[in-house]
C-alpha positions in Angstrom: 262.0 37.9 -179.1 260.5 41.4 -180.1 258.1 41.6 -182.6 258.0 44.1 -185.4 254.7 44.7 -186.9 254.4 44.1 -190.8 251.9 44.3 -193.4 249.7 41.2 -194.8 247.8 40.6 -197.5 244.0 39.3 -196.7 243.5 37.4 -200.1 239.6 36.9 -199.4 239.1 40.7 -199.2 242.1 41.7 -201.1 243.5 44.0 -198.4 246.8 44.8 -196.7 246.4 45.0 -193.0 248.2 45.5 -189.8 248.4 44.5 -186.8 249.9 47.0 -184.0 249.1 46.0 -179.9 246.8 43.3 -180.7 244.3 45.4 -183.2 244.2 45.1 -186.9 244.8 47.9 -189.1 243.3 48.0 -192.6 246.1 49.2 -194.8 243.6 49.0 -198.1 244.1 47.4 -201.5 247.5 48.1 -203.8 250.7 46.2 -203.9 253.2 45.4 -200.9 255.3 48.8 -201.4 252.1 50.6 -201.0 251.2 48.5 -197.7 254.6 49.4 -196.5 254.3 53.2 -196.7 251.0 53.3 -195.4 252.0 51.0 -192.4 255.0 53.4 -191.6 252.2 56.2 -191.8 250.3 54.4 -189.3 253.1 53.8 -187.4 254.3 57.3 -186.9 250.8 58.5 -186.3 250.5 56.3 -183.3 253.9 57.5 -181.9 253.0 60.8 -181.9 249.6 60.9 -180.8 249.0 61.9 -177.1 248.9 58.6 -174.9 245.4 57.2 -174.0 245.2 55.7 -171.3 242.8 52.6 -170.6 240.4 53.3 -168.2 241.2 51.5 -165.1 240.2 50.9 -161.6 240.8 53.6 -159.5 243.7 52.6 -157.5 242.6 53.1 -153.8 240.5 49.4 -154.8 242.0 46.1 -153.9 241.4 45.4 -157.8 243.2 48.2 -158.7 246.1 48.2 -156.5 246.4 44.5 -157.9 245.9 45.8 -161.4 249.4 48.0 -160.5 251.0 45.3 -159.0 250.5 42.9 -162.1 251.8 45.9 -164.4 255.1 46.0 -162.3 255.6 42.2 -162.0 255.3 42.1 -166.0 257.4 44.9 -166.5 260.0 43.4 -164.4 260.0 39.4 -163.9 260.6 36.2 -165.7 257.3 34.8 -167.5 257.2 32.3 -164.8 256.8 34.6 -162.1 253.8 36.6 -163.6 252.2 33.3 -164.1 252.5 32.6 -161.2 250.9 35.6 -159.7 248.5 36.5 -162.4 246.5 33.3 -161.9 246.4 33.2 -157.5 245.5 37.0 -158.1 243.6 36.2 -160.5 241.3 33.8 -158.6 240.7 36.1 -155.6 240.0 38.7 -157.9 237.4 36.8 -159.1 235.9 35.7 -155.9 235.7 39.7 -154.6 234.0 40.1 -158.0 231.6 36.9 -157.0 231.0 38.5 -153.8 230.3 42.3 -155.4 233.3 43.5 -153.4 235.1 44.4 -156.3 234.8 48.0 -155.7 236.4 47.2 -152.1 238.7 49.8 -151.0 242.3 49.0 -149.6 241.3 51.0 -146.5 238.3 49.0 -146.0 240.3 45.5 -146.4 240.5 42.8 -143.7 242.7 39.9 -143.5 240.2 37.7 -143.1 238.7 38.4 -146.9 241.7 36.6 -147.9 240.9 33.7 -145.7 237.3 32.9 -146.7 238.3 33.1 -150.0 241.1 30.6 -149.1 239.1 28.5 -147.3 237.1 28.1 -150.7 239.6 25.4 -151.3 239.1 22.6 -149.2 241.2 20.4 -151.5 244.5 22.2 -151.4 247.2 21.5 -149.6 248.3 24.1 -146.3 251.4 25.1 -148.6 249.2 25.7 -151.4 247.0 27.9 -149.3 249.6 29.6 -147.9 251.2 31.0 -151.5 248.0 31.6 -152.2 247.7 34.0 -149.2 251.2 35.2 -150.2 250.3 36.3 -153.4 247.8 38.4 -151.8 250.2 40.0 -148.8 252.9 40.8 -151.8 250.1 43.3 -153.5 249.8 45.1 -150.2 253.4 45.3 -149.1 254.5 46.0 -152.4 251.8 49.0 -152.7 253.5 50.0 -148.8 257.2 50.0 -150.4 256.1 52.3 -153.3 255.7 54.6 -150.4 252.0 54.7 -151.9 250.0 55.2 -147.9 248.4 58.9 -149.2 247.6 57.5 -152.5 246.2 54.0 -151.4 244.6 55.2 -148.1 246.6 52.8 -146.8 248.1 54.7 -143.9 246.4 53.3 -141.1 246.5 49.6 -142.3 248.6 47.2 -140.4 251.0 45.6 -143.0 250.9 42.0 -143.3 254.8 41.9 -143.5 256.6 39.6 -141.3 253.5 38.0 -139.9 251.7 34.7 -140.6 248.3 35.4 -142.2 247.1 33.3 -138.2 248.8 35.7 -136.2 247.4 38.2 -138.3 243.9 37.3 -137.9 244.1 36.8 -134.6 245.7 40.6 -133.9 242.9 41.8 -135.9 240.0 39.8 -134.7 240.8 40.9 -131.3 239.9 44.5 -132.2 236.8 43.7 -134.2 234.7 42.4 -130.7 
């Protein structure tokens, strides 16, 4: 269900706030109808002024391109889904940040980054490892359907598609001796 900002009253500092994309708007002291106007003054205010964007990772990095990808799976899937992705991407975001590779390009990125980080987890199952791998080939072939190559520098990466992550290492660690 949507929700639709609306004025409170802070009783301990006698102040109508706000509170529009998770920040709190101090409306000031008066009564509710002046809380009201005010908030739809805010509220116009922030519709019309220019966009600003967060900074983000630039996108040719594995964190951004992920950063992307989790944008598009919660502008478009069930709460369930994002879960599930936000917290396997989440992880091996984490572990490139551990090992000060989070400003690893997608041009520079090997299979097998995914499969130390994998092998992290001695305790999980072979079809836990393997979504957890999956989570990882969907940012990449999703950032190949966007028809995003130029942008991502991605051009001259294999894709994982249609290939188990073993085969895939194999291919590539045949061309790395």
């Amino acid at each position: 269900m949507p929700h639709y900002p609306k004025p409170f009253f802070r009783a301990n500092r006698g102040l109508w706030y706000i509170q529009i994309d998770g920040h709190q708007h101090n409306l000031g002291s008066g009564s509710a109808e002046d809380a009201d106007i005010k908030a739809a003054e805010l509220k116009k205010s922030l519709r019309e002024a220019p966009c600003e964007q967060t900074p983000a990772v630039d996108s040719r990095a594995v964190v951004g391109l992920i950063q992307e990808f989790m944008a598009h799976v919660r502008a478009n899937f069930a709460e369930d889904t994002i879960e599930w992705y936000r917290y396997r991407l989440q992880l091996f975001v984490n572990y490139l940040l551990d090992e000060d590779k989070s400003d690893l390009l997608v041009s520079e990125f090997k299979p097998h980054y995914a499969q130390k980080w994998v092998n992290q987890f001695p305790d999980l199952s072979p079809g836990s490892k393997r979504n957890y791998i999956r989570a990882v080939q969907r940012v990449f072939n999703w950032g190949e359907e966007l028809g995003c190559q130029g942008h991502l520098e991605m051009s001259h990466r294999e894709p994982f598609r249609n290939v188990t992550m073993v085969t895939f290492l194999r291919d590539r660690w045949a061309n790395c001796v």
